[in-house]
LUMMARTOR-865901 format. One record per residue (C-alpha): residue in one letter; x negated, y negated, z. Coordinates in pm, 1 decimal, padded with zeros to 6 digits. Each point is the difference from the previous one (the first is absolute). Last residue first. Layout:
BEGIN
  residuo         x         y         z
        A         X         Y         Z
...
//
This chain:
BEGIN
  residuo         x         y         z
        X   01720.8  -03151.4   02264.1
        X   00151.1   00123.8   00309.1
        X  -00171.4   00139.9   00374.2
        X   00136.2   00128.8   00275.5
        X   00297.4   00208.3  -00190.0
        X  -00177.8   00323.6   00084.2
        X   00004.0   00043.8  -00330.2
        X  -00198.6  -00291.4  -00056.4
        X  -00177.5   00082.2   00274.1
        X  -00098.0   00393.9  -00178.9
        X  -00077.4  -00174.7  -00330.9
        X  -00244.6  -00254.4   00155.3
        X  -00192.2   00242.2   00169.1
        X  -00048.9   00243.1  -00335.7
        X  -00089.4  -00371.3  -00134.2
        X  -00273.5  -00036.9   00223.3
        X  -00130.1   00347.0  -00036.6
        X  -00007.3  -00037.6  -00398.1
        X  -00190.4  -00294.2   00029.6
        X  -00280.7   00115.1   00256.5
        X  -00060.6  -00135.8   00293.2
        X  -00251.9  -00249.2   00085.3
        X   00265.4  -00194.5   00170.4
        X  -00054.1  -00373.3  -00151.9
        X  -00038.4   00136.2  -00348.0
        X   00289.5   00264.4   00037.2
        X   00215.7  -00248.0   00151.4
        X  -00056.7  -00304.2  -00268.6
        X   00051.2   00286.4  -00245.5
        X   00321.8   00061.4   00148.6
        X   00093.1  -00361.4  -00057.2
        X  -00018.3  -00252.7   00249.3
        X   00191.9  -00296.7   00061.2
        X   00417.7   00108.4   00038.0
        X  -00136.7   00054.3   00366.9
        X  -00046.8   00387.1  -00041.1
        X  -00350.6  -00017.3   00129.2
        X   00014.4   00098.3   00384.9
        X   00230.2   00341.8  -00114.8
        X  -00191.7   00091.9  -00314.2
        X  -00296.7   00009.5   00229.4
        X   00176.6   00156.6   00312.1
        X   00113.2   00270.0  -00260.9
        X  -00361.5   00065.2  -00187.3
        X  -00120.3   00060.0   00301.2
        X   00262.0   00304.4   00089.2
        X  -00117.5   00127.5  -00332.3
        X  -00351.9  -00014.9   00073.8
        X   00094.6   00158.8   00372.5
        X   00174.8   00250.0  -00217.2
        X  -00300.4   00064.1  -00233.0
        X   00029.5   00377.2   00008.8
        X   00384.2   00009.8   00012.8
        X   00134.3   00263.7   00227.9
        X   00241.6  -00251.6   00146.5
        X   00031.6  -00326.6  -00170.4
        X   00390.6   00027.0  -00046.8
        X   00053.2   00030.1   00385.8
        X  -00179.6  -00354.4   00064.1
        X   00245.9  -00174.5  -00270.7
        X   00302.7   00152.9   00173.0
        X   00172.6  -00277.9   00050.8
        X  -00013.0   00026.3   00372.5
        X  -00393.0   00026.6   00009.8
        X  -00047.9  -00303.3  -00246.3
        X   00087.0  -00276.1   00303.7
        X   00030.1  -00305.3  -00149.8
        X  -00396.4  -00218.2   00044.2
        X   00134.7  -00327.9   00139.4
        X   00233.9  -00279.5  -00096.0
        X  -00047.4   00110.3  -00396.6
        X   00267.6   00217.5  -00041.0
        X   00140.1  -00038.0  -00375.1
        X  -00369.5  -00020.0  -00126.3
        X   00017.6  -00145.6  -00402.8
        X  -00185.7   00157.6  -00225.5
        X  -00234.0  -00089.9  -00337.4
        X  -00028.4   00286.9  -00254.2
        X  -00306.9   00172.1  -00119.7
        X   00149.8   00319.4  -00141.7
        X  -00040.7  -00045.5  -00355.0
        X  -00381.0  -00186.8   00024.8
        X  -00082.5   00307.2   00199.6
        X   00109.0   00255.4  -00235.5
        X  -00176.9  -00225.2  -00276.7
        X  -00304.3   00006.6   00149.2
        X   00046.3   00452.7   00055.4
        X   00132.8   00004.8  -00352.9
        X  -00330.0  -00229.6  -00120.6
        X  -00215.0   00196.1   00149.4
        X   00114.8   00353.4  -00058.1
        X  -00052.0  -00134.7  -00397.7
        X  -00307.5  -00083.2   00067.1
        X  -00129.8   00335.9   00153.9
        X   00185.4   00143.8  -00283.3
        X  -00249.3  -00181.0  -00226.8
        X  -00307.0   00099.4   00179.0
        X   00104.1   00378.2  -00001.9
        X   00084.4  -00017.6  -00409.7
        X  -00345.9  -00124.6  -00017.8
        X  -00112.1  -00223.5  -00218.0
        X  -00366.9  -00003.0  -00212.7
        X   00156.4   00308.9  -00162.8
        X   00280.4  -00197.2  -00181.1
        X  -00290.4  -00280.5  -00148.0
        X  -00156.2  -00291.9   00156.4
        X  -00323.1   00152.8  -00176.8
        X   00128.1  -00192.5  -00322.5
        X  -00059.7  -00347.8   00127.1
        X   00194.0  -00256.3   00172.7
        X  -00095.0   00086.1   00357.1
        X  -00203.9   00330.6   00000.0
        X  -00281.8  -00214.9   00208.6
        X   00217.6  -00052.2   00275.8
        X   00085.0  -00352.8   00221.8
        X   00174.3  -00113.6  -00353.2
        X   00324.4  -00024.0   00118.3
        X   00026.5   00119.7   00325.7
        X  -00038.4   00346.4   00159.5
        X   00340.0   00118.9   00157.2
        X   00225.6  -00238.9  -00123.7
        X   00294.1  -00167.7   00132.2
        X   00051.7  -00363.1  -00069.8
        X   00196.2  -00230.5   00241.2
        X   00320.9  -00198.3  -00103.9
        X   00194.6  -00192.6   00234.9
        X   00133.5  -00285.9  -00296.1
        X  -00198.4  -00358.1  -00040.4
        X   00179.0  -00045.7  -00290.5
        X  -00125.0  -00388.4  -00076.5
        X  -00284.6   00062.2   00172.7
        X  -00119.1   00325.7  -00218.5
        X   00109.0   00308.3   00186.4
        X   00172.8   00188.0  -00233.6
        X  -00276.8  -00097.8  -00280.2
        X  -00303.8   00103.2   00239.5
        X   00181.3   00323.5   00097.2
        X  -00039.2   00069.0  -00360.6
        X  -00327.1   00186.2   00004.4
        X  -00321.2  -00178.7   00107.8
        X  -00115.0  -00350.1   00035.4
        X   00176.8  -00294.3   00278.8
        X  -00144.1   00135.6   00328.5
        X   00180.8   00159.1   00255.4
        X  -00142.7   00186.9   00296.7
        X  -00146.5   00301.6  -00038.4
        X   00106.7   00371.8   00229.1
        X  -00224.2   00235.5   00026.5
        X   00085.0   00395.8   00035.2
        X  -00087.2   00313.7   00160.8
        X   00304.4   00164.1   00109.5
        X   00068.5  -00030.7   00368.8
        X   00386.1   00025.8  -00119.9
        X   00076.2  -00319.0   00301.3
        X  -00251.5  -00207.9  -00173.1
        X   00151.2   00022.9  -00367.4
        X   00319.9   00046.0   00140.1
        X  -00038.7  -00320.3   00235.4
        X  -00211.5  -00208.1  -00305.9
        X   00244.9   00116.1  -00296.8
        X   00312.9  -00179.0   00246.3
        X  -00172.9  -00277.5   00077.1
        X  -00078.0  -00094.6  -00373.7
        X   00354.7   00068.6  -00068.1
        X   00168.2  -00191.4   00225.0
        X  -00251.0  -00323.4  -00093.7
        X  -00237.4  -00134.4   00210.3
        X  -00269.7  -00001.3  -00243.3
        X   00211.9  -00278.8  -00216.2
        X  -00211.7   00043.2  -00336.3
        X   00095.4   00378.0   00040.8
        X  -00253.2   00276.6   00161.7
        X  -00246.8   00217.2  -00197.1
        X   00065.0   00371.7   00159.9
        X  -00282.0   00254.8  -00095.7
        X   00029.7   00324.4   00013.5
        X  -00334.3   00226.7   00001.6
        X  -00203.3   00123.6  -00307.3
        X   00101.9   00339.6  -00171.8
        X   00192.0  -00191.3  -00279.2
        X   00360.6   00031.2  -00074.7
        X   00184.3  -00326.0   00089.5
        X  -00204.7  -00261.0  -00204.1
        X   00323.2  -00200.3   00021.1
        X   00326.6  -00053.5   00142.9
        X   00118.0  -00376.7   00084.3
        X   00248.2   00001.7   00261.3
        X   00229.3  -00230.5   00132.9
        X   00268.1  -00166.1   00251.3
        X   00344.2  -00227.0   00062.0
        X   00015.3  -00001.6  -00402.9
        X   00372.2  -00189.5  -00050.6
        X  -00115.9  -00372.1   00037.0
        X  -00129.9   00135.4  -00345.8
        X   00338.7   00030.8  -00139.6
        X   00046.5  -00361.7  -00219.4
        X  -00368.8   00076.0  -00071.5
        X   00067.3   00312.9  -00191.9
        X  -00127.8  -00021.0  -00330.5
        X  -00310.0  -00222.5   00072.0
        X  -00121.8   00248.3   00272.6
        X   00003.8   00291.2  -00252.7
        X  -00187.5  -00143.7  -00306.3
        X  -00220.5  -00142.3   00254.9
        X  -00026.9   00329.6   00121.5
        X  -00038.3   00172.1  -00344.6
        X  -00287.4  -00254.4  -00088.6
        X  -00188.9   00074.8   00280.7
        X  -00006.2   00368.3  -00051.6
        X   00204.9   00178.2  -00177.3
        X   00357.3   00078.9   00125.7
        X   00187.8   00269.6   00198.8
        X   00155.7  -00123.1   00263.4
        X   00140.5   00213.2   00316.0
        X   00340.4  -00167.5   00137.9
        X   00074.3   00110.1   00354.6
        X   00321.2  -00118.2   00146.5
        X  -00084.5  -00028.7   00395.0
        X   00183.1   00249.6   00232.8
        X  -00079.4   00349.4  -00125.6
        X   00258.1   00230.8  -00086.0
        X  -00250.8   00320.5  -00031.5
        X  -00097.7   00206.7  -00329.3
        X  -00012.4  -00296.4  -00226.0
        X  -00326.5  -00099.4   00238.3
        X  -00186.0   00311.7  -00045.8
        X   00103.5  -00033.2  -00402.8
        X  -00134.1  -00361.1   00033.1
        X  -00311.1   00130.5   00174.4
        X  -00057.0   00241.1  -00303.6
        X  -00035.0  -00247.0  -00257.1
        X  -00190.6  -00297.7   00240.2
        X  -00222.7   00265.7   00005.2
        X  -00046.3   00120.0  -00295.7
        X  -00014.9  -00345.3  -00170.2
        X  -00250.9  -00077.5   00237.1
        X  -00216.9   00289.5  -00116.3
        X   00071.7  -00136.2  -00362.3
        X  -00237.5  -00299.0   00107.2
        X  -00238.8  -00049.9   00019.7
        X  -00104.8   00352.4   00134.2
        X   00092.6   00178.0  -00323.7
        X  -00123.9  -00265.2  -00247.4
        X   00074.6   00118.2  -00355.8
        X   00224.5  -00317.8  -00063.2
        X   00018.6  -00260.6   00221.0
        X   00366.4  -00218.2  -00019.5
        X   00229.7   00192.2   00234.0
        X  -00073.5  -00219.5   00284.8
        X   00171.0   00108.7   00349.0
        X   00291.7  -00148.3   00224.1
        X   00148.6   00042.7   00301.5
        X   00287.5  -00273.0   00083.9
        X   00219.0   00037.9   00320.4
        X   00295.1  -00136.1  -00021.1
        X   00293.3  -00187.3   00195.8
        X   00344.7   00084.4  -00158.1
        X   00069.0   00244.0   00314.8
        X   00065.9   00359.7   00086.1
        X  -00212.4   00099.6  -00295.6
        X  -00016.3   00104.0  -00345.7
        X  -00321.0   00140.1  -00162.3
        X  -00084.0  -00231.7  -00311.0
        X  -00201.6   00141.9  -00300.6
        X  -00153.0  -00331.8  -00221.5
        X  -00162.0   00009.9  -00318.8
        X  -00275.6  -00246.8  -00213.7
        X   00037.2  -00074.8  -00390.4
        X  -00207.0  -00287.4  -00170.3
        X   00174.7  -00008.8  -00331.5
        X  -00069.7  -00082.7  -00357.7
        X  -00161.5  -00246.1  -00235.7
        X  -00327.6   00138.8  -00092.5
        X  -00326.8   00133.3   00032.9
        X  -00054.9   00342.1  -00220.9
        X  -00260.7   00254.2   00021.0
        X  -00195.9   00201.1  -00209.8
        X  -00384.4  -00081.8   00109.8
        X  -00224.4   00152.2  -00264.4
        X  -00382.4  -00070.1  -00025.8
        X  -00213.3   00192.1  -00255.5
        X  -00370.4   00025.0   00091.0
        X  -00327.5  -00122.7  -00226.8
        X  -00313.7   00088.3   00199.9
        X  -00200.6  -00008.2   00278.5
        X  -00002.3   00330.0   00184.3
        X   00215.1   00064.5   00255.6
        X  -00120.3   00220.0   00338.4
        X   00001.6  -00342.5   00178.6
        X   00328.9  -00064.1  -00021.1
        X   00093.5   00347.9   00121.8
        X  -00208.0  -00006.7   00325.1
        X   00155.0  -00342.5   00048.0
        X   00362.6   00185.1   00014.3
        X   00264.9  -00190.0  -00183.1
        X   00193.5  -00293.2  -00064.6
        X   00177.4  -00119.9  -00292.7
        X   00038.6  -00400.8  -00127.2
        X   00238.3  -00207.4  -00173.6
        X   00119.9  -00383.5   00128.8
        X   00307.5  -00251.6  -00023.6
        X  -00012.3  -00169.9   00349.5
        X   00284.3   00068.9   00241.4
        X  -00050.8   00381.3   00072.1
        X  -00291.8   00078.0  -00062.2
        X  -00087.5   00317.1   00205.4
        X  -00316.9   00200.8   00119.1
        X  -00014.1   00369.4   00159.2
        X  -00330.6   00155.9   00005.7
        X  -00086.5   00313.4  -00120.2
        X  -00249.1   00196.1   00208.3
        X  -00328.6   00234.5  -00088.9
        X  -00244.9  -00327.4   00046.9
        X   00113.8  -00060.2   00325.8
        X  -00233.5  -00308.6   00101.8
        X  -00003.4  -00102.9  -00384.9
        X   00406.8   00008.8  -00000.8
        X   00120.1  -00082.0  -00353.8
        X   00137.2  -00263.4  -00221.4
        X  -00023.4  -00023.4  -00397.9
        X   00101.2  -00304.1  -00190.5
        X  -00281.1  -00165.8  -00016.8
        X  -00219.8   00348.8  -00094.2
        X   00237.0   00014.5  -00307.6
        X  -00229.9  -00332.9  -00171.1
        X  -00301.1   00263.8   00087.2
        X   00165.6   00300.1  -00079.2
        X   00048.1  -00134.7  -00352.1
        X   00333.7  -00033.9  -00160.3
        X   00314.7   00178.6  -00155.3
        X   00325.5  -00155.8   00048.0
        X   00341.1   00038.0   00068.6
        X   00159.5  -00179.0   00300.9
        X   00279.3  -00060.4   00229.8
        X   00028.3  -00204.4   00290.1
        X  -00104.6   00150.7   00349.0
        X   00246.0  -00005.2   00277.1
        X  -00237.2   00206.9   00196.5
        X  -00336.9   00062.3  -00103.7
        X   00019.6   00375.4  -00156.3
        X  -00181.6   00280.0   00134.7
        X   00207.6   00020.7   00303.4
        X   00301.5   00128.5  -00146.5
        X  -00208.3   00328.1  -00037.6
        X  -00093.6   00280.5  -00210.0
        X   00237.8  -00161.1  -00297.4
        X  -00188.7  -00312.9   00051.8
        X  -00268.4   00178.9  -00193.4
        X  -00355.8  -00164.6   00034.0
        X  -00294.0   00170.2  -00174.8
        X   00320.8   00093.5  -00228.5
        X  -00240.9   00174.7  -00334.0
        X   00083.1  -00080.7  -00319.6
        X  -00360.1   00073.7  -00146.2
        X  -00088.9  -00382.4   00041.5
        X   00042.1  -00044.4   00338.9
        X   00385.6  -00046.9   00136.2
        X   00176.6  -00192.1   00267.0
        X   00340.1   00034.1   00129.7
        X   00339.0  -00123.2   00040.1
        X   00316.9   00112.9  -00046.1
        X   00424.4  -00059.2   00084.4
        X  -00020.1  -00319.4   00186.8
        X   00298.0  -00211.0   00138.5
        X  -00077.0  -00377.1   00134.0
        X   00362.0  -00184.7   00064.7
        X  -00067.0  -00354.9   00004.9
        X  -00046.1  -00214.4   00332.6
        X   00282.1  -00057.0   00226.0
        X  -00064.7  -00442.3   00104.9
        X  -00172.4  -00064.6   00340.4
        X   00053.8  -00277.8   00231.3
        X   00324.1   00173.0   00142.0
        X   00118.0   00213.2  -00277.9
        X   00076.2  -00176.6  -00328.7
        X   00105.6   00250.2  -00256.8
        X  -00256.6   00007.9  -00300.6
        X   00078.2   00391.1  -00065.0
        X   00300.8   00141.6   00123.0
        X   00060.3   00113.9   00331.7
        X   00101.4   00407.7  -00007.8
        X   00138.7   00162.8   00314.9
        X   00020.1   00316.2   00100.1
        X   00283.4   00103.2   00247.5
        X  -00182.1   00369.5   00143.1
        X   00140.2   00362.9   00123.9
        X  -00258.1   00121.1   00243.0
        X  -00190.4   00321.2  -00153.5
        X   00064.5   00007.0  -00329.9
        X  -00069.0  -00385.1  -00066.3
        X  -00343.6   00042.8   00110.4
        X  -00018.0   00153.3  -00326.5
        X   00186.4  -00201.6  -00197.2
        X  -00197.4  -00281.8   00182.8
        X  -00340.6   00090.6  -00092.9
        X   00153.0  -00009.7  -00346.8
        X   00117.8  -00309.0   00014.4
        X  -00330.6  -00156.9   00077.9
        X  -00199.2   00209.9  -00202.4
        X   00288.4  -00142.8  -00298.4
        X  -00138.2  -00413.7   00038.8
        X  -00081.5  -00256.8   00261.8
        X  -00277.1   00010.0   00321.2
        X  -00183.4   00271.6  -00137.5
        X   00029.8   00358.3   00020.5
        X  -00141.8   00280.8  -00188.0
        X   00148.1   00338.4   00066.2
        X  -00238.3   00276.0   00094.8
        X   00016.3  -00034.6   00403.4
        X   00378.2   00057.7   00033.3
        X   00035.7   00340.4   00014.8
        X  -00314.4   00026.0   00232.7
        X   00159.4  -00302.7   00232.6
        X   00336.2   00239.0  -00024.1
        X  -00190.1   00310.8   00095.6
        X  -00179.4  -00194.9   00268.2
        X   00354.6  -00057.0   00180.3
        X   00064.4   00367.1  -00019.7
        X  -00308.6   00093.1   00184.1
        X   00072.6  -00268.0   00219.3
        X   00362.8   00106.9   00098.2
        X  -00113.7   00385.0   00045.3
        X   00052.3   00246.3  -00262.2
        X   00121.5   00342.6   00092.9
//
């Protein structure tokens, strides 16, 4: 029987071939796919809509690309991989010398058997990458260059899965889709954020959580500029990432720091005594940057475990499906369920017997902890919950102040709710 990782690196494996780019059909397709396991809305913004400061750029689709010596031979075959080619490259037919194809060329000369990944997206270039060990094995000499794309009018095209809730107020996780063969960065945070909305369809959670589905920086522009008039909607966030790697998690916190969601990733993180780091925010990265640009200034924190370009593999062709781990990437995944557990249950209460410490014994509270390991824990986590229900302090406020654990805190609250001590 396949375990939830093993079948989350089957889809980052199924995945890994198609070339994506930030526009164009390896977008949609990645979506189709995703698109079987959580039923998606996909949405297509035409090219030259105004979004925010930016403007939707033109569709870039590519269906070959190589380079040839002069016996026919692909030296460089984007066929073997969507890295080959510079992304968003323009087309072109020509045959020249490799020392006017040497300026178009980019490699790795500290890993001379990786392919670098390169883009060009908003200036009209060509180019192909590959190993250094390869360059240098080329002879000078004539060689045919063929890039058979097209860059035009089109669509920028991003997706959205929503998991209803209790309430209106959502939580927002979302992931890039615009990398192509890149298994770490990022089509192991496509996994995850896959397979935690199934966890989450699974339950009747109490935010609305809408996962999006959009290339990078442009996509969540794209996205914030088409729903402004809800954004006073998105109580909390996660951006999913570099999620499969062996390193440990690493938490980058909001623009705020003090937000919900930054405290809640620090007590799990802390609380799960598994190794991790947690950053505080600075304005480069993935999209949290765009949600929490000034203007936004939303509670959302980045979740990787190691960060962009802190390992040699990122952007290249070693950051491949057997540089992640399907163990790492359920490890992230139990992460996020246990953070967003907590951020489900944190409620704010209200003592209805606050003149003095009410007598638990009666009510049977005492009698229920009986045979429990951590009973004197549990009894803790009662006179806690009890002192702090002033209408103040959340749960998490409890657990911080206590040094008990969330779960034990709200196991409390639940029994003096019931009790009728305590309401929401």
């Amino acid at each position: 029987m396949t375990t939830e990782g093993e079948r989350m690196h089957a889809l980052v494996e199924r995945l890994y071939p198609l070339c994506r780019s930030i526009t164009g059909d390896g977008v949609r397709a990645t979506l189709e796919i995703v698109g079987e396991y959580v039923p998606l809305q996909v949405h297509e913004v035409p090219t030259g809509t105004q979004v925010l400061d930016w403007t939707v750029p033109q569709e870039w689709n590519i269906r070959d690309a190589y380079v040839a010596d002069s016996a026919g031979r692909r030296v460089v075959d984007f066929a073997a991989s969507s890295l080959h080619v510079l992304g968003y490259s323009v087309p072109v037919s020509r045959t020249m010398p490799l020392a006017e194809l040497r300026g178009h060329l980019h490699t790795l000369p500290d890993h001379p058997s990786w392919v670098p990944y390169r883009t060009s997206y908003y200036r009209p270039e060509w180019g192909f990458c590959l190993a250094q060990e390869t360059l240098d094995a080329l002879p000078d000499g004539e060689y045919e260059v063929c890039v058979d794309s097209t860059l035009a009018d089109g669509h920028l095209t991003y997706a959205e899965h929503v998991v209803p809730g209790q309430v209106a107020d959502e939580v927002i996780v979302s992931c890039h889709v615009c990398h192509p063969s890149l298994a770490n960065d990022n089509l192991a945070g496509i996994a995850v954020a896959v397979f935690l909305a199934r966890a989450l369809a699974e339950q009747t959670p109490y935010y609305t959580y809408r996962f999006i589905f959009a290339p990078g920086t442009i996509g969540a522009i794209t996205w914030l500029a088409r729903n402004k008039e809800r954004i006073d909607r998105v109580k909390h966030g996660l951006v999913l990432a570099c999620a499969g790697d062996r390193g440990q998690l690493t938490y980058k916190q909001s623009r705020r720091g003090d937000a919900e969601i930054d405290r809640v990733l620090r007590h799990v993180l802390a609380t799960s005594e598994r190794p991790h780091s947690v950053a505080e925010f600075t304005p480069y990265g993935y999209d949290e940057r765009q949600f929490c640009s000034p203007g936004f200034d939303l509670g959302v924190g980045s979740l990787t475990r190691t960060p962009y370009a802190g390992y040699p593999e990122y952007h290249t062709s070693a950051d491949n499906p057997d540089f992640v781990s399907p163990e790492a990437m359920a490890d992230t995944l139990a992460v996020c369920r246990e953070a967003f557990a907590v951020l489900d249950r944190n409620r704010r209460y209200l003592n209805l017997s606050p003149y003095g410490e009410p007598q638990l014994g009666r009510r049977g509270l005492y009698g229920s902890l009986g045979g429990r390991s951590d009973a004197q824990q549990a009894q803790m986590a009662m006179l806690w919950v009890l002192n702090l229900s002033d209408g103040e302090h959340s749960l998490l406020d409890v657990a911080e102040r206590s040094g008990l654990p969330f779960d034990t805190v709200a196991v409390a609250a639940d029994a003096l709710h019931g009790a009728g001590l305590i309401k929401a």
